[in-house]
Structure formats: structure tokens, C-alpha cells
Backbone as a ProteinNet text record, in pm:
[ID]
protein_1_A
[PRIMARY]
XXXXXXXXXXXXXXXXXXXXXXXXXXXXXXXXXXXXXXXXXXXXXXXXXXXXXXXXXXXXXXXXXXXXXXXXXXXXXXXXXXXXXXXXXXXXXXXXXXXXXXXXXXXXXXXXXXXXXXX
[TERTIARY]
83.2	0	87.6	172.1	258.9	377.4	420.9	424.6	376.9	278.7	133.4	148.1	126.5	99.9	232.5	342.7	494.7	477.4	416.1	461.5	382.1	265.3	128.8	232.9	258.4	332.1	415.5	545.1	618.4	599.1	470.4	419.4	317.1	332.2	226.4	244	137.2	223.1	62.3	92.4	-65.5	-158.4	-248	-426.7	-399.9	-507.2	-479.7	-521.4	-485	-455.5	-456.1	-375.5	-390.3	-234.1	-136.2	-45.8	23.9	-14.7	-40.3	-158.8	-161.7	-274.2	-208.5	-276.4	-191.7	-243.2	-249.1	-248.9	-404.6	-508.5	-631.6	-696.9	-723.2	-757.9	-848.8	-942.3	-1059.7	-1055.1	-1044.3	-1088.1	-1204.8	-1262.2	-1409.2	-1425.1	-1466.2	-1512.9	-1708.8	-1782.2	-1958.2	-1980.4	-2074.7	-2151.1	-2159.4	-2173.5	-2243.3	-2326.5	-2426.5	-2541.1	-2583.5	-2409.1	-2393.9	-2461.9	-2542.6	-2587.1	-2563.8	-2440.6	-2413.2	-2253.7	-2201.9	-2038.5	-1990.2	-1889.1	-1885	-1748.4	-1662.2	-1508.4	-1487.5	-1449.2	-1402.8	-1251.2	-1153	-1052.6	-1024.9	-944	-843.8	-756.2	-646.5	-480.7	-452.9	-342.9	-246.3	-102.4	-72	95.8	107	68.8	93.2	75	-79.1	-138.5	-285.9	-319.9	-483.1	-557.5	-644.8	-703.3	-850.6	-874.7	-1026	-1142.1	-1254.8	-1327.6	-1441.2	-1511.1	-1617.1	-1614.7	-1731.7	-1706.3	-1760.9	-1650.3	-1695.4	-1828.9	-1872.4	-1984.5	-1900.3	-1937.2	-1903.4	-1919.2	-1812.5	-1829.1	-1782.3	-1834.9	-1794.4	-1731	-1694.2	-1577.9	-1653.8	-1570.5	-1630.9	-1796.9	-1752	-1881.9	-1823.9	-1875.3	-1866	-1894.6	-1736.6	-1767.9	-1720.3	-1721.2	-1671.2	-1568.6	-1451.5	-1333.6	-1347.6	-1371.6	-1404.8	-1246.9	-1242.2	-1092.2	-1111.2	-1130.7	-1100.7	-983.6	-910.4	-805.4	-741.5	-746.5	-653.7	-770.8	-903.3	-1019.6	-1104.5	-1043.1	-1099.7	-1172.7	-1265.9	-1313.6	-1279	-1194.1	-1149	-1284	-1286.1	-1369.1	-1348.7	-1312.3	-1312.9	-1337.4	-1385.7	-1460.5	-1350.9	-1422.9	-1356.5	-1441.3	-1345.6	-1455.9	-1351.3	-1472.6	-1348.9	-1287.7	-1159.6	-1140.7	-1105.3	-1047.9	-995	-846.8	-852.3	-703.2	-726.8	-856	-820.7	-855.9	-839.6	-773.1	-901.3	-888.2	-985.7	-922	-947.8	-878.9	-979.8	-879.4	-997.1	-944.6	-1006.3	-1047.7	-937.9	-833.7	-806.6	-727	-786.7	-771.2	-789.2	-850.9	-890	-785.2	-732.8	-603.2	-672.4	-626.2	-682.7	-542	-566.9	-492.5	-528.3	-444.7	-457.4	-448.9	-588.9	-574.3	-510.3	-465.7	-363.8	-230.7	-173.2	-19.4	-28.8	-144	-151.9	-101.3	-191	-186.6	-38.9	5.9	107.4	187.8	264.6	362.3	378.6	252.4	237.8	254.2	150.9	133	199	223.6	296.5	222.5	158.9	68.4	37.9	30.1	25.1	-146.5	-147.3	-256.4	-253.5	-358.4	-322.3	-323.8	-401	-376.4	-309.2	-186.5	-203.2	-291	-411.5	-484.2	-603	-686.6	-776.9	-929.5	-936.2	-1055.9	-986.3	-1077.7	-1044.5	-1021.8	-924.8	-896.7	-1016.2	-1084	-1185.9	-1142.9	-1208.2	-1142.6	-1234.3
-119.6	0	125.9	130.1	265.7	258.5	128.2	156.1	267	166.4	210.8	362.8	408.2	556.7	667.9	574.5	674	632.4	596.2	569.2	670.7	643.8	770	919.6	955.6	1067.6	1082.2	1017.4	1026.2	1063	1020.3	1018.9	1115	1192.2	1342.7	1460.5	1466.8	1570.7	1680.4	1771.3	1852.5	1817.2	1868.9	1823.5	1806.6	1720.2	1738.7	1889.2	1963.2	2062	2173.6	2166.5	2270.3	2242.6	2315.3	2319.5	2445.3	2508	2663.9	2676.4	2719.7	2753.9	2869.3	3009.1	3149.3	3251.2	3362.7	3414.2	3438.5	3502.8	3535.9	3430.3	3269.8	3205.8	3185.3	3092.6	3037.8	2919.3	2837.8	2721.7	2684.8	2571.7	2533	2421.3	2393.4	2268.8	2241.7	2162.5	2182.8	2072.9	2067.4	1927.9	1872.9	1728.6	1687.6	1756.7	1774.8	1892	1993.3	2073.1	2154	2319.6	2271.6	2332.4	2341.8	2314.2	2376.9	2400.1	2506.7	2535.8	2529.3	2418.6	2387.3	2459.5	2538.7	2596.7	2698.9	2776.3	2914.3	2972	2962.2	3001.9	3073.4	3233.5	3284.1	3255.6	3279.6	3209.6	3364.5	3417.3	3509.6	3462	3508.1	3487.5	3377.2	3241.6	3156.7	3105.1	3167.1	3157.6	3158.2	3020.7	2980.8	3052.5	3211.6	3276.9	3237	3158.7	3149.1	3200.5	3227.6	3296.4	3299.4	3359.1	3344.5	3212.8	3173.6	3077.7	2930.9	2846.5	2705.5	2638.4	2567.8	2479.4	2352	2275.3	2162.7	2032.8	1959.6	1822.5	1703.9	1614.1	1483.6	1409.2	1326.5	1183.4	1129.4	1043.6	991.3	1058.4	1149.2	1242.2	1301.5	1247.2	1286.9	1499.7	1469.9	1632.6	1679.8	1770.2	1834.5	1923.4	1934.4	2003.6	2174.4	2270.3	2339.2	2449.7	2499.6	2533.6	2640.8	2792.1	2883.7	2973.5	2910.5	2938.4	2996.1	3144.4	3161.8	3168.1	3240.3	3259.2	3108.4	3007.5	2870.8	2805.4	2744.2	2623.9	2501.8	2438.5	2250.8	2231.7	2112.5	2008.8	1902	1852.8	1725.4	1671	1528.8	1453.3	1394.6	1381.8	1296.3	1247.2	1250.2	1190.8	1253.8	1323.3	1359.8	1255.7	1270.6	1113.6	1180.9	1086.5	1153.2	1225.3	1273.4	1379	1479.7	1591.4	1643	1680.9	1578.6	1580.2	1542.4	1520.4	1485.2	1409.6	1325.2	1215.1	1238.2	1307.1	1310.9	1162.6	1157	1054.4	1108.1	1071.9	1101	988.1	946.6	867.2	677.2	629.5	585	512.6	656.1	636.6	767	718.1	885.8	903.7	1033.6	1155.1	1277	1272.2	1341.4	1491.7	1551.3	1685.4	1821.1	1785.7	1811.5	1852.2	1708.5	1706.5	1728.4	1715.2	1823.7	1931.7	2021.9	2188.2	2223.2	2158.6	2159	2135.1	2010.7	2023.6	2034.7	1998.6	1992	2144.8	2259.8	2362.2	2455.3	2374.7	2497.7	2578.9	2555.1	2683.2	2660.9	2700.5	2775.6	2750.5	2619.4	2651	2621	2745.4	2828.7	2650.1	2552.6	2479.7	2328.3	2349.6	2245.2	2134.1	2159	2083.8	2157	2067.6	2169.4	2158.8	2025.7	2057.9	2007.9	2092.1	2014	1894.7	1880.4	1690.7	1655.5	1565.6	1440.1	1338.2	1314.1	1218.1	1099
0	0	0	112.3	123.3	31.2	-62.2	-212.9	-281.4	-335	-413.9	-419.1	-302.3	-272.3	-308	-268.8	-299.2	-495.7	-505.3	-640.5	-760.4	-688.1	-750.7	-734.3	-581.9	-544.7	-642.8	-701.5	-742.4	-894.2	-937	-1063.2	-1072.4	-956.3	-967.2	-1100.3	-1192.6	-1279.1	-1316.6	-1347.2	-1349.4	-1439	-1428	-1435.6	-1574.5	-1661.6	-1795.5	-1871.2	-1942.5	-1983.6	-1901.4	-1799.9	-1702.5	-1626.2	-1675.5	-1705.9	-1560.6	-1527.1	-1461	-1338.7	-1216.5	-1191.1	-1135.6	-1252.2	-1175.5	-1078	-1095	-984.5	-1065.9	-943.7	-974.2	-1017.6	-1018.5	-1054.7	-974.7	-971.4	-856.8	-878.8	-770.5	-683.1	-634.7	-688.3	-585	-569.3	-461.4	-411	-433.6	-494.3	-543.1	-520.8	-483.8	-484.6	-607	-681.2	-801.1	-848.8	-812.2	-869.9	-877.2	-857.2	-874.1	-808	-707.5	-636	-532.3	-417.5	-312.5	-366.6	-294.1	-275.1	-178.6	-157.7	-11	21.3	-83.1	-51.2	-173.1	-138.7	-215.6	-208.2	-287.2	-263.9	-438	-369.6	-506.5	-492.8	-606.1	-623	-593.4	-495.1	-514.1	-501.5	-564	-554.8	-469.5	-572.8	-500.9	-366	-306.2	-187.5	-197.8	-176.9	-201.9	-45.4	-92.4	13.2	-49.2	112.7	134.3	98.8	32.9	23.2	85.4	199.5	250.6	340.5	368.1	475.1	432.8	421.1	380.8	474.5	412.3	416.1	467.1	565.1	669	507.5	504.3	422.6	471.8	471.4	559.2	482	532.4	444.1	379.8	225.3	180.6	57.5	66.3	-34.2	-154	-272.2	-404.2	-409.5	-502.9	-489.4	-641	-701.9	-812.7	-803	-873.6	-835.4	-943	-930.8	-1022.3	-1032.6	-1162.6	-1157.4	-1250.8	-1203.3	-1342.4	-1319.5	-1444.3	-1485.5	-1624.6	-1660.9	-1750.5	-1873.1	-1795.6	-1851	-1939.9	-1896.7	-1886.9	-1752.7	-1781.8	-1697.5	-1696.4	-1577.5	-1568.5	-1464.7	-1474.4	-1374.4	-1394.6	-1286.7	-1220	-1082.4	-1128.9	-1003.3	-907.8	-746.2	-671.1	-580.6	-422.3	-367.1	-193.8	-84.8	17.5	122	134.6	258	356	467.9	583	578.4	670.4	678.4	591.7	604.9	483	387.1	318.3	204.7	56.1	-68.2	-181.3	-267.9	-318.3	-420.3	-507.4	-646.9	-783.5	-832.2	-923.5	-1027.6	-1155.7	-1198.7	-1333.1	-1385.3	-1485.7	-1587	-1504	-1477.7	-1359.1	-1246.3	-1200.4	-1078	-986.6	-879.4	-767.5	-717.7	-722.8	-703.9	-571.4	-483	-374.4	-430.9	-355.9	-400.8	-355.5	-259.2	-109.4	-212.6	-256.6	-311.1	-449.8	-541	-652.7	-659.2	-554.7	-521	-475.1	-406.7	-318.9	-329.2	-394.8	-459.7	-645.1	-721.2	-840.8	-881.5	-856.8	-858.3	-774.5	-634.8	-544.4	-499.2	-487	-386.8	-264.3	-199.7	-65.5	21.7	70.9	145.9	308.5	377.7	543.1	591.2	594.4	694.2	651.3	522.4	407.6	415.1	409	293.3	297.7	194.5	152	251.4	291.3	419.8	587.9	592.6	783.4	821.5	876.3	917	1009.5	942	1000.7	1024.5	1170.2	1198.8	1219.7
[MASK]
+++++++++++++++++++++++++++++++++++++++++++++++++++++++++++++++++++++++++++++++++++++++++++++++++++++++++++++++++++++++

């Protein structure tokens, strides 16, 4: 398992056509149906600032990753786990959304990661 996982890590490389996530960009965390927003963050200089006040999400809940960037829209699916953290779905391997941002992109988030550790 803790293979498995150094190996994904090691093989971390950015989103498919999303190459950049720069400054002024937006981040969201949505439900599937697109009707609740459960996280709001802008990109500054390489520092993902919060926007407004997140909405509580529990483990284990399908979420949509929303990404505007560079006057484009990405989306992609995952699902949230513990520590944390969100494992999207790409290409059918999951991908921590924690060490994407963080070391893929480099950016800067206040409590590194992107939700509250559940425990």
C-alpha cells in the first residue's frame, strides 16, 4: 500500500490541460449537482485565500473540483477522505488533491490541505 501511494506521489504531474494555476484564478469545491459550494478560494501569488465561509463536508462524499483558470473552466470529479484531504479521479487512478496543489502547482494553502482533518 505505502508503495502504491509513494509511487502515484512520485508520478504526480498537473491536471490534464492545465499546465499553470496562476495568480487570480478560482478554486471550488460543489456538490455533483452543482448546487451547493462547499469551498471558495483565489490564487495570489501563489497563496490559495479562502473565500467566505466554507460549508461543513464529511468523508467519503462525491464532490466536483471546479478550476477557473486563464479565462478557462477545468472540472473534475472525486470523492473527500480523511485527513483532509480529496482524491480526484483522473484517468482511472486517484490523485490526492492536497499534493496536486502543493507540490504539483505549489501553492500555498493556510492549513495544508484543503478541508479540515476528520477524523
Amino acid at each position: 500500500m505505502l508503495l502504491g501511494f509513494l509511487l502515484v506521489l512520485l508520478s504526480l504531474g498537473p491536471l490534464p490541460d492545465l499546465p499553470s494555476i496562476p495568480s487570480g484564478s478560482e478554486i471550488r469545491i460543489i456538490s455533483p449537482d452543482l448546487r451547493t459550494v462547499y469551498k471558495v478560494w483565489k490564487v495570489e501569488d501563489r497563496k490559495m485565500l479562502e473565500q467566505g465561509t466554507p460549508l461543513p463536508l464529511g468523508i467519503n462524499k462525491e464532490i466536483r473540483l471546479h478550476i477557473q483558470a486563464g479565462g478557462r473552466v477545468y472540472w473534475f470529479g472525486g470523492r473527500t477522505v480523511s485527513g483532509g484531504d480529496i482524491l480526484l479521479t483522473l484517468a482511472d487512478e486517484q490523485v490526492s488533491l492536497n499534493e496536486l496543489l502543493t507540490r504539483v502547482y505549489r501553492l500555498a494553502l493556510k492549513s495544508g490541505r484543503v478541508l479540515p482533518e476528520n477524523k
